[in-house]
N, C-alpha and C positions, 0 to 999 in steps of 0.2 A: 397242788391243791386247787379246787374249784370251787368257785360261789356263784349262782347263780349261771352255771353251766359255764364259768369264763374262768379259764386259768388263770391264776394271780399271782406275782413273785412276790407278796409281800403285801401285810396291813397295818397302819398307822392313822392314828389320832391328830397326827403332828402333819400339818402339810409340808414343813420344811425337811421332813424325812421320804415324801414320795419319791416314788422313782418309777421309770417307765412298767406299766403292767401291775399296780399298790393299786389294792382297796385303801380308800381316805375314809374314815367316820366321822362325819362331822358333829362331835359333842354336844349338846348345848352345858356350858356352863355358868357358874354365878357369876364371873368376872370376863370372859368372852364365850364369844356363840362359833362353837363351830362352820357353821352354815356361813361365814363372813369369810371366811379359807377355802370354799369350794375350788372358787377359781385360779388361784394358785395351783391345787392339787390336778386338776385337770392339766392346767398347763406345764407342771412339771409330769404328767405322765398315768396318774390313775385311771383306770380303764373302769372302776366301778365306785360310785359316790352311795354313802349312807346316810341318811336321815331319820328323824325321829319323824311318826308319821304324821304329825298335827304341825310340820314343818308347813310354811305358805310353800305354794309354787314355786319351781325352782324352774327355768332354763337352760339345761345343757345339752352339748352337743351330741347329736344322735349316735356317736360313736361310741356314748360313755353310758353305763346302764345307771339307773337309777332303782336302790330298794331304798323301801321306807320300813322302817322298821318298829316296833312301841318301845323299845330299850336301846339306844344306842350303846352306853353304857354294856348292858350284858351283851350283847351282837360283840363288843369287841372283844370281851374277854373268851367269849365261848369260843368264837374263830381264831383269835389268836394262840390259844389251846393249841388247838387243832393242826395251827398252820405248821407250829414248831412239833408236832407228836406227843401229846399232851403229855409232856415229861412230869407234869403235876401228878398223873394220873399212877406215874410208872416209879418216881421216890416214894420214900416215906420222909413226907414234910411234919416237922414239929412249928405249929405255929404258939407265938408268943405273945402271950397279951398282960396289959396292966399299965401304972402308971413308973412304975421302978422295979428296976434290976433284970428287963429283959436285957440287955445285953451281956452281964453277966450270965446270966440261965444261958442265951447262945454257944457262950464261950466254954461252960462248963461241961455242956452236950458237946460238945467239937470235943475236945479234951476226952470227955469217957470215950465216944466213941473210935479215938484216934488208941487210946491204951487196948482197944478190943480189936484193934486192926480193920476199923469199918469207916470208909470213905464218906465222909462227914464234909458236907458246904455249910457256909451262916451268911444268912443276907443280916445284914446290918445298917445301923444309922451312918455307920463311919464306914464302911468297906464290906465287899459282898468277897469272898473268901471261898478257896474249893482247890484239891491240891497243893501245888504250890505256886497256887496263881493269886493273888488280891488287886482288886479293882476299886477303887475311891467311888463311895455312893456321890452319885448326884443328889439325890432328896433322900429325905429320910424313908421315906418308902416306894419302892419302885412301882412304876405302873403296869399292867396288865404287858403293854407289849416287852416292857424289859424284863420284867419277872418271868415269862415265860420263856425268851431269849436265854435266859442268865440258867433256869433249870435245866433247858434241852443243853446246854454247853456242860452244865455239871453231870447231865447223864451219860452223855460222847465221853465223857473223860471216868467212869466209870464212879462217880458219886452214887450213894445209895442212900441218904440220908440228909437231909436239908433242915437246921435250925431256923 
């Protein structure tokens, strides 16, 4: 995949996840400013830094491109789509909302669709589930770049359906 005409192996939010040739977006959020991890992400190896465009002046080294973007936030999730083959695009996700008994509703969608013989994942508070794999959630809700990791693995393994 390419951004900005520059091949990428990879984009994260997280500077402790770069690695040589990562798009870094540098966040801003309530509790830390992405733009304070630029320099980490360079030095471990991002070839393309992102900012929100009313970001101040930034200095980095002319090897590393600089987009400014008005959404850091959406710039991640659209590309991160993308980078994984927008496996959102290609299941059919049942999203669950409220304040109780979505994880029951998950379980009970897993359940119908396992008696109809249809390859059914659940992301969950407690475990993101698909085959005969489960995986212990970090957060209760995954972020842009793991939720899209976590679908393109459940479509390679022939899931068609995501609680």
């Amino acid at each position: 995949m390419r951004i900005a005409g520059i091949k990428i192996k990879g984009i994260t939010s997280n500077s402790k996840q770069v690695k040589e040739g990562f798009v870094f977006v540098a966040i801003q959020g309530k509790r830390q400013d992405g733009g304070a991890f630029i320099n980490e992400a360079i030095a471990k190896g991002a070839n393309i830094v992102v900012v929100q465009k009313n970001m101040p002046k930034i200095n980095i080294p002319k090897n590393v491109r600089l987009l400014k973007v008005g959404d850091c936030r959406k710039f991640l999730a659209k590309e991160v789509s993308k980078f994984y083959g927008s496996a959102s695009h290609k299941l059919k996700v049942i999203g669950i909302t409220g304040t109780n008994g979505k994880t029951t509703i998950s379980y009970l969608i897993e359940a119908l669709a396992k008696e109809s013989n249809l390859a059914c994942g659940v992301i969950g508070t407690i475990n993101y589930r698909f085959q005969d794999e489960t995986i212990i959630a970090k957060n209760t809700t995954p972020g842009p770049e793991e939720l899209q990791k976590l679908l393109a693995k459940m479509l390679a393994r022939g899931v068609k359906y995501c609680a």
